[in-house]
N, C-alpha and C positions, 0 to 999 in steps of 0.2 A: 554208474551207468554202464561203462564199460564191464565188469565185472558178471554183471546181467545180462550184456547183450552175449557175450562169449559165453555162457551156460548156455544161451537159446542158440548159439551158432551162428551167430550173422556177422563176427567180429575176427580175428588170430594176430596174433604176432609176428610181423612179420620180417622185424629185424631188431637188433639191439644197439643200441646211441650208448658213445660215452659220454657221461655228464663230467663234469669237475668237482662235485661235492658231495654227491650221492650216489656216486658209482654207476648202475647202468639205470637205462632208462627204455622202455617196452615202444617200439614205432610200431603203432596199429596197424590196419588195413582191413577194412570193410570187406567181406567178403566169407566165403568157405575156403579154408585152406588150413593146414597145417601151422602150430606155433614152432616159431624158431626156438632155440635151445639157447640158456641164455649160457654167458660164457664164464669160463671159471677166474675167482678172485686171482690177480699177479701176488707172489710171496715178493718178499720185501727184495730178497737177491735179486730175483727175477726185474722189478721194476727200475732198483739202481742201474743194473748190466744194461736195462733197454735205454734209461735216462742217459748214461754214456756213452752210448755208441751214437745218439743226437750231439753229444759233443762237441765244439769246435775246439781248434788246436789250441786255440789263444782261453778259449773255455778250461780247458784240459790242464794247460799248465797254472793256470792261475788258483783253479779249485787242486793243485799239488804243490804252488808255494805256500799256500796257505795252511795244506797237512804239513809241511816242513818247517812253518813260524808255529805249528805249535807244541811240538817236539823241542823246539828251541829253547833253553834255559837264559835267563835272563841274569848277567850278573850284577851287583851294584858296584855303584860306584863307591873308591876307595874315600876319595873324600868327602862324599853325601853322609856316610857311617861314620867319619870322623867328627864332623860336625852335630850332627841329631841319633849317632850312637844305633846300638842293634837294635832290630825289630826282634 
C-alpha cells in the first residue's frame, strides 16, 4: 500500500531508522515532500573504528588481553609427555 500511495504522491520518506538486522528502515510521513536519501552501507573498517571509539577503557584492554592470549604459544608439560608420550 505504501508503494501505491507514493506513485499517487500522498506519501515520501522522510527519514532513515537503523534497524539491527536489516540494515535501514524508510520512516514514512503522510504528505507531499521530498524522499530522503537513503544512507550509504559502513565497510567493515569503517564499523570496527566506530565500534571502538564506543570503547571503554576496561573494554579496550580486555578485548587486547585477549588479542595477546592468542598469540601466546602454550607449552606442555615436561612430565604430562613423559607419562602419555608425544602427540
Amino acid at each position: 500500500m505504501l508503494h501505491k500511495l507514493k506513485d499517487e504522491g500522498s506519501v515520501h520518506i522522510q527519514s532513515w531508522r537503523r534497524a539491527q538486522a536489516n540494515g535501514w528502515i524508510a520512516v514514512w510521513r503522510y504528505g507531499i515532500g521530498v524522499d530522503a536519501e537513503k544512507p550509504e552501507p559502513l565497510s567493515n573498517k569503517a564499523r570496527v573504528k566506530k565500534c571502538r571509539e564506543r570503547e571503554s577503557i576496561e573494554e579496550k584492554e580486555f578485548r587486547l588481553a585477549r588479542q595477546r592470549q592468542l598469540k601466546r604459544k602454550v607449552k606442555r608439560d615436561p612430565l604430562t609427555a613423559a607419562f602419555y608420550g608425544d602427540v
